[in-house]
C-alpha positions as CSV (number, residue, x, y, z in Angstrom):
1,X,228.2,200.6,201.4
2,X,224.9,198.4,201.4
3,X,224.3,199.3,205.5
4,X,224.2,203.2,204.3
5,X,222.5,203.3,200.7
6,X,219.4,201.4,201.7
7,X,218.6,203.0,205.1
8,X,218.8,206.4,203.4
9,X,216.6,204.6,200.7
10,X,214.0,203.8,202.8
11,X,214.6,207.1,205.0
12,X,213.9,208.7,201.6
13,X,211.1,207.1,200.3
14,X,209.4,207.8,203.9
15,X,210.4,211.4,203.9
16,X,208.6,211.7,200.5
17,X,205.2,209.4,202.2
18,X,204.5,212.1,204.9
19,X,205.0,215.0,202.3
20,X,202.2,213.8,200.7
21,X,200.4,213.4,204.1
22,X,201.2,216.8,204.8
23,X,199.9,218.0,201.8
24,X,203.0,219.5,200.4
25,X,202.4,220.4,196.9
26,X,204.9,220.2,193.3
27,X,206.9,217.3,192.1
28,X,210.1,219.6,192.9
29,X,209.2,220.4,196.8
30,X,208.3,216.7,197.4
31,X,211.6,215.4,195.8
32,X,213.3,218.0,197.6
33,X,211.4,217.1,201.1
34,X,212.9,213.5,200.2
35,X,216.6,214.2,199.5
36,X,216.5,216.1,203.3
37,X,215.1,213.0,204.8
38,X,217.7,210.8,203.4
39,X,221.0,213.2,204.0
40,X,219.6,213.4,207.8
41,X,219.7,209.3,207.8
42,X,222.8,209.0,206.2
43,X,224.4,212.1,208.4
44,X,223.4,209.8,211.5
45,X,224.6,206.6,210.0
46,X,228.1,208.0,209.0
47,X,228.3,209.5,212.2
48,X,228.1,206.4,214.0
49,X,230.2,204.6,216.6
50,X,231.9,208.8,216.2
51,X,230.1,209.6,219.7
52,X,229.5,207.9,222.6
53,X,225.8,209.3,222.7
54,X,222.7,208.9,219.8
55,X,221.6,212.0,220.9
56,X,224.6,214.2,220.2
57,X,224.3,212.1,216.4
58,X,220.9,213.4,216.4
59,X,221.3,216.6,217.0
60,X,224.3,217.1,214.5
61,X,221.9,215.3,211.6
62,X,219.1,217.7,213.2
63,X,221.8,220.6,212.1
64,X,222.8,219.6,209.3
65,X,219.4,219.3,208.1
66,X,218.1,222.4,208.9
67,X,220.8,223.8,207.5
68,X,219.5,222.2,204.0
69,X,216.2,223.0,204.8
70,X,216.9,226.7,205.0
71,X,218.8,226.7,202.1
72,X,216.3,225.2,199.9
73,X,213.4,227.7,201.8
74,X,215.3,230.6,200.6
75,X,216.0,228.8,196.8
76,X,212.5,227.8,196.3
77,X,211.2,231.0,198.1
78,X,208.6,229.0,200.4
79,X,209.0,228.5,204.1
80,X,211.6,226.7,205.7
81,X,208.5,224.9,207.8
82,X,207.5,223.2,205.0
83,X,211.0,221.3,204.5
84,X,211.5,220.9,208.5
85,X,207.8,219.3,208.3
86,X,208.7,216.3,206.0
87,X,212.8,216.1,207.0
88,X,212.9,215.5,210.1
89,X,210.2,212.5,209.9
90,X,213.5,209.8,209.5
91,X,215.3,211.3,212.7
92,X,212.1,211.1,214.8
93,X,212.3,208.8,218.1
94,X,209.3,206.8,217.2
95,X,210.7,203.5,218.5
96,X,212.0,204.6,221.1
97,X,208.5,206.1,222.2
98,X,206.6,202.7,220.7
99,X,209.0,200.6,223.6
100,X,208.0,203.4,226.4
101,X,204.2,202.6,225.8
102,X,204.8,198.4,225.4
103,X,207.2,198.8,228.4
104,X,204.5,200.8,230.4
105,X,201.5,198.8,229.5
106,X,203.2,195.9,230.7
107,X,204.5,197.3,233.8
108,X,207.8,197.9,233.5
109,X,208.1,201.2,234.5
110,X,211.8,201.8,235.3
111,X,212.2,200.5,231.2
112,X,209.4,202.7,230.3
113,X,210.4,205.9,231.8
114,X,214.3,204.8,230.8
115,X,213.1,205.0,227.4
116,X,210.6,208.0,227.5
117,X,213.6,210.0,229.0
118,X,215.8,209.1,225.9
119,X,212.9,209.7,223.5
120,X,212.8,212.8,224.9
121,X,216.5,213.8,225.2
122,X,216.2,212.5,221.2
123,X,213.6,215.0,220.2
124,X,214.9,217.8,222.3
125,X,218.3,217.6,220.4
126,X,216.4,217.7,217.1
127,X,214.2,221.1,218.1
128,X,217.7,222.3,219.9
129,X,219.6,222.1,216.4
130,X,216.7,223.9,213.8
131,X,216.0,226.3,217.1
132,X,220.0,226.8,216.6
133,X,220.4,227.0,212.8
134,X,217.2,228.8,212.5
135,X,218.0,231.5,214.2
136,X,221.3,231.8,213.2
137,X,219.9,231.8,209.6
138,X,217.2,234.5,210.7
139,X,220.1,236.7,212.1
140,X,222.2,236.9,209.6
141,X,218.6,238.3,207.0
142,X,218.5,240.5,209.7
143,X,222.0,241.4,209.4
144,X,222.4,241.7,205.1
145,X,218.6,244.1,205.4
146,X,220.5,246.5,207.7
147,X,223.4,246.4,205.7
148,X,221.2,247.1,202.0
149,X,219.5,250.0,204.2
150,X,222.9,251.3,204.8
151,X,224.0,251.6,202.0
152,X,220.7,252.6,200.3
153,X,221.0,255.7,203.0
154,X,224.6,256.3,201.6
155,X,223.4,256.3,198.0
156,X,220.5,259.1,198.6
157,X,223.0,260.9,200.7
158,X,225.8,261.0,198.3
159,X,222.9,262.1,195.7
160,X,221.9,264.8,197.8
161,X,225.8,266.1,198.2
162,X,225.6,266.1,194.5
163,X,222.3,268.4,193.8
């Protein structure tokens, strides 16, 4: 229980460190911005040792998250940018991309580019999974406004049967 609750502390109380750096604004938002930071961690722990590849736990946490950070867009009518900003800081491959540059600058290319190529498999998974719910969330707005114009047209319609 430990190995979960104080990763997804600490991915938390990071989460909430860049929204300040990014300026986000409102005790609510910034708590908010730190309870998607931790439920991405704590998606990627728990799915551990599941899959044979990180990256595929990457880009499930990357979907579950954006599904959260949709959801709370739409609740707290800002946009869903300013959730994805802060969120996805924990699930970021910045170690992976610190041992590229030490492996490089000490000349050990075949490590470096190993690792620059899973660093970017790693942050290709996380823009593949908002990309994915993003859209899906942008399709079905698209689909409920064309649905309220329908039946808006039906209402005048049936108003003009009756005149």
């Amino acid at each position: 229980m430990t190995n979960y609750l104080l990763p997804c502390f600490f991915a938390f109380a990071s989460t909430i460190a860049f929204a300040f750096v990014f300026n986000i604004h409102g005790f609510k938002l910034i708590l908010l911005c730190g309870i998607g930071g931790a439920l991405g961690w704590c998606v990627f722990l728990s799915l551990n040792g599941v899959f044979i590849s990180n990256v595929l736990q990457y880009f499930l946490a990357a979907i579950i998250v954006s599904i959260y950070c949709e959801i709370m867009s739409r609740w707290n009518k800002v946009p869903a940018t300013l959730f994805f900003s802060a969120s996805m800081i924990p699930l970021f491959p910045g170690r992976a991309l610190y041992e590229m540059m030490n492996y490089l600058v000490n000349g050990q290319t075949d490590l470096g580019l190993s690792k620059g190529l899973y660093g970017l498999a790693v942050a290709g998974a996380l823009a593949m999974g908002i990309v994915i719910v993003s859209s899906t969330f942008r399709f079905g707005q698209n689909i409920s406004s064309a649905y309220q114009r329908i039946l808006i047209g039906i209402k005048k319609s049936k108003k003009k049967e009756k005149s």
